[in-house]
N, C-alpha and C positions, 0 to 999 in steps of 0.2 A: 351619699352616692346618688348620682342623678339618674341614674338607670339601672332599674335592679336585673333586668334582662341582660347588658353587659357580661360579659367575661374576659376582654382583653383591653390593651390599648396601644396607642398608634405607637410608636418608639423612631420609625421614619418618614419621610411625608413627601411626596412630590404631586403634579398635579396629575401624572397618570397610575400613578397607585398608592400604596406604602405600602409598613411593615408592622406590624403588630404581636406582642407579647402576651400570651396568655398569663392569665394571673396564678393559673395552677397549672403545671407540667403537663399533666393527661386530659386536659380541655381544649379542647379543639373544633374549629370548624372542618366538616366534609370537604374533599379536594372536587370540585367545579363547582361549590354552594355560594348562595348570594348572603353578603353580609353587611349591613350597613352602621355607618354613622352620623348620628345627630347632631346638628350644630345650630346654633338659632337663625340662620339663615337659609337651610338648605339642610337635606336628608342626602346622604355620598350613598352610592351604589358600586359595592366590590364585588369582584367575582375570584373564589381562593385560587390558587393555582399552583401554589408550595406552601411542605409545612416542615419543618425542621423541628428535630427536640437533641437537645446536647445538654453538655455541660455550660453552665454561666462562670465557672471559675476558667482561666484559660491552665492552670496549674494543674487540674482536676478530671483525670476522665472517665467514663463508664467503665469500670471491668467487670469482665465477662466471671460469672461467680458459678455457673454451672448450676441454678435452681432458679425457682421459678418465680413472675414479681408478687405473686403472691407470700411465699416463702420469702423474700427480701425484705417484703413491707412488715412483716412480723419478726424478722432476725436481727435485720438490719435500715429498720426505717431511714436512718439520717440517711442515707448514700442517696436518695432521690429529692433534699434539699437543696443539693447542687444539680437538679435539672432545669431547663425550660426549654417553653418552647416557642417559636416564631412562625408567623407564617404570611407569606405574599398576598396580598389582593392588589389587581390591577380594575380600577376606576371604569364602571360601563356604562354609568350614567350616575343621574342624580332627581330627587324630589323635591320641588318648588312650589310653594302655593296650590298646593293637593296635585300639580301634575308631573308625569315621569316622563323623564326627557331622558333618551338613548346618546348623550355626548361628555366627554369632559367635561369638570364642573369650573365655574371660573376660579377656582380657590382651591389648593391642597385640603386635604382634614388638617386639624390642629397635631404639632406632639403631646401627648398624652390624651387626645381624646377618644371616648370608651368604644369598643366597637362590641356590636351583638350579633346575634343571626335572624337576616330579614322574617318578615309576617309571613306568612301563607298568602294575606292579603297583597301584600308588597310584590313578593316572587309571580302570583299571578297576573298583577298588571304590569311587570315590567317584562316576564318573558311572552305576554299576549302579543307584542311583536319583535322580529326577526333582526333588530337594527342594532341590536347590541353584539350582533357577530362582526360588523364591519370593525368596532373599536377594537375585538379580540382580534381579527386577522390582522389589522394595524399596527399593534400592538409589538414593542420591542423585546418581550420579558422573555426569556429565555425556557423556553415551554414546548412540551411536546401537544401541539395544537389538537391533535383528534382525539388523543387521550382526554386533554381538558371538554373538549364538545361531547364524546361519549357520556364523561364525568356528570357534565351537567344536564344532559338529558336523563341519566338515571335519576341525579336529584329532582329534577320535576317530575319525573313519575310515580319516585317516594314518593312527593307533596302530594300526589296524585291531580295535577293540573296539567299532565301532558296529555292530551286526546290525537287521533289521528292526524287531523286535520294540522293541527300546530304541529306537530314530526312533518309534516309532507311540506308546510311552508318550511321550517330548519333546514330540508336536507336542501328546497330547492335555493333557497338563498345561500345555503354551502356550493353547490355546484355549481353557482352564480360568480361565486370567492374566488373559486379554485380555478376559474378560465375553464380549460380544455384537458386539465386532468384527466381522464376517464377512469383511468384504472386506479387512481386513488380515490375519486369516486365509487367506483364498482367494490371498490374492497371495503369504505365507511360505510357504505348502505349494507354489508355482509355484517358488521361488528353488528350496526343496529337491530339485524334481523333477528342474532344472532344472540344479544345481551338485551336489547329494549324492545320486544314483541311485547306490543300491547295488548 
């Protein structure tokens, strides 16, 4: 295995995101976290935005057993062999020759190639600027857009790389997106107040 960090891989590939299958059903990346993949030419830069866990049989589906998975995983181990799970990253940049660059990269990721979850190091130089919201506003994926930006302003505050200063460039470069919105304005600076006080 070439990366022991890994836990999924690509299953779909375009040049504005793919799809990726975890190796084990309850592995998953955070919804608005950065997650990269390796190729010998280039470092991909995903940002998650869905994650889906079903059945892989299309004959086969969860039923409801009335206990808990704890209880199932001792009663009834097998029934969670038929899960997985997938999940969307749409493409915000890519790493070159040690630098991050906020654009599509010139090349899909491979199918089957491994994906993990970015560095601490990674996450802070590519959210140190604001230019990966133009590829998310751009973006065709079918996403509730402020949920994904709340999303990943918590994941950087997890990381604990989000300082005021970078929140006051986010919002202004959101207000910049949104035209003349006000009031959807006035209502994400409320979510922020309200879920990411620094």
């Amino acid at each position: 295995m070439e990366n022991k960090n890994a836990f999924a891989e690509v299953i779909e590939s375009s040049l504005s995101g793919w799809v990726a299958q975890s190796w084990q059903w309850n592995r998953f990346p955070l919804f608005g976290s950065l997650v990269t993949i390796e190729s010998k030419k280039r470092t991909l830069l995903g940002l998650i935005y869905q994650i889906n866990t079903g059945s892989m049989d299309p004959t086969r589906y969860p039923f409801p057993y009335q206990k808990t998975e704890s209880e199932l995983l001792a009663e009834q181990p097998q029934i969670f062999e038929f899960l997985k799970t997938t999940f969307l990253s749409m493409t915000v940049g890519y790493i070159e020759h040690g630098h991050t660059t906020h654009l599509l990269a010139p090349e899909p990721p491979h199918i089957h190639a491994f994906v993990q979850e970015a560095s601490k190091t990674e996450s802070q130089v590519f959210f140190s600027s604001e230019q990966f919201l133009h590829l998310i506003f751009g973006s065709l994926a079918p996403v509730n857009l402020d949920e994904l930006l709340l999303a990943n302003l918590n994941y950087q505050k997890k990381l604990g790389i989000l300082t005021q200063e970078r929140l006051n460039r986010f919002v202004e470069t959101y207000a910049l997106l949104i035209g003349k919105d006000y009031r959807r304005l006035k209502f994400f600076a409320q979510r922020i107040e309200h879920s990411i006080a620094l």
